[in-house]
N, C-alpha and C positions, 0 to 999 in steps of 0.2 A: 504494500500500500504506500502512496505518497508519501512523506514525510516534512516538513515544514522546522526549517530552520529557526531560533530565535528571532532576525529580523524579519522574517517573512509572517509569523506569528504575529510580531507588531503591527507591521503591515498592514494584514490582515484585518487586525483587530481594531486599529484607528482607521480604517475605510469602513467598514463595518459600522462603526458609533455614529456613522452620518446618517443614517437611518434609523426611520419613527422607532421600527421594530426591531434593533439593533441584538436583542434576545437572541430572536429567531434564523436572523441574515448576517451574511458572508458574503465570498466572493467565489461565484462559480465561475469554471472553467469548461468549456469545450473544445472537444480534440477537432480533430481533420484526421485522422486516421492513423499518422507516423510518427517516433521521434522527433524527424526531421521537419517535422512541419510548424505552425503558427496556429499556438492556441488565441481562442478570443475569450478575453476574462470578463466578468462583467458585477456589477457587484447586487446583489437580488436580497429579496425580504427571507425567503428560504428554499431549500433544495423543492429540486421536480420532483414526483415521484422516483422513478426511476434511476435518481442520483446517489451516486456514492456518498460516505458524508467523512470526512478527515476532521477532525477536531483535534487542536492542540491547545491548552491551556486557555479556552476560551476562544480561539480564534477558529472559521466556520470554512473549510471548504468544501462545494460541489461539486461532483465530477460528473457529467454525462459518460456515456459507457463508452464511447470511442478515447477519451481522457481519461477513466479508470484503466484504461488497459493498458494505453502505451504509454500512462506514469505512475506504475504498480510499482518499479524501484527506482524512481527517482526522487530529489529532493528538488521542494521550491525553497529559492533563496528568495531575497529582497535588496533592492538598495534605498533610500530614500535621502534628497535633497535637501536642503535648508530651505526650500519652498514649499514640500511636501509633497513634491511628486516621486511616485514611485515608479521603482521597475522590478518588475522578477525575471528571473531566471530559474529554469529548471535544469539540473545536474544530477549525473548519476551516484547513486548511493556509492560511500568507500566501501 
């Protein structure tokens, strides 16, 4: 299963807090089908049915099942700016 680094937990978790229902919501993800591809993340009140659910320390991610699959061992990192814009990265588990 995915796993979520310290900053990407923050991340996570202060993108999250923008929303009414900030409880229930995170930020999902959907695949395109490969590694090598371009996920689109988006940040929702809470998973579809159908979604995977990663939780670390409070912080919420969804994965549609083309994104469950091809980031079963990988890690999301994070970086985030002195503006507050973020970016992830996802990397393979050591």
């Amino acid at each position: 299963m995915l796993t979520l680094t310290e900053e990407a937990t923050t991340a996570v978790k202060t993108i999250a807090a923008q929303l009414p229902d900030a409880a229930q919501g995170g930020v999902r993800i959907e695949g395109a089908g490969s590694p090598e591809s371009q996920f689109r993340l988006s940040v929702v009140d809470g998973p579809a049915p159908e979604d995977a659910v990663v939780e670390n320390a409070g912080a919420r991610v969804f994965l549609d099942a083309d994104a469950a699959e091809v980031l079963d061992d990988r890690v999301l990192d994070a970086q985030m700016d002195g503006q507050g814009a973020v970016q992830f990265a996802v990397t393979a588990q050591a």
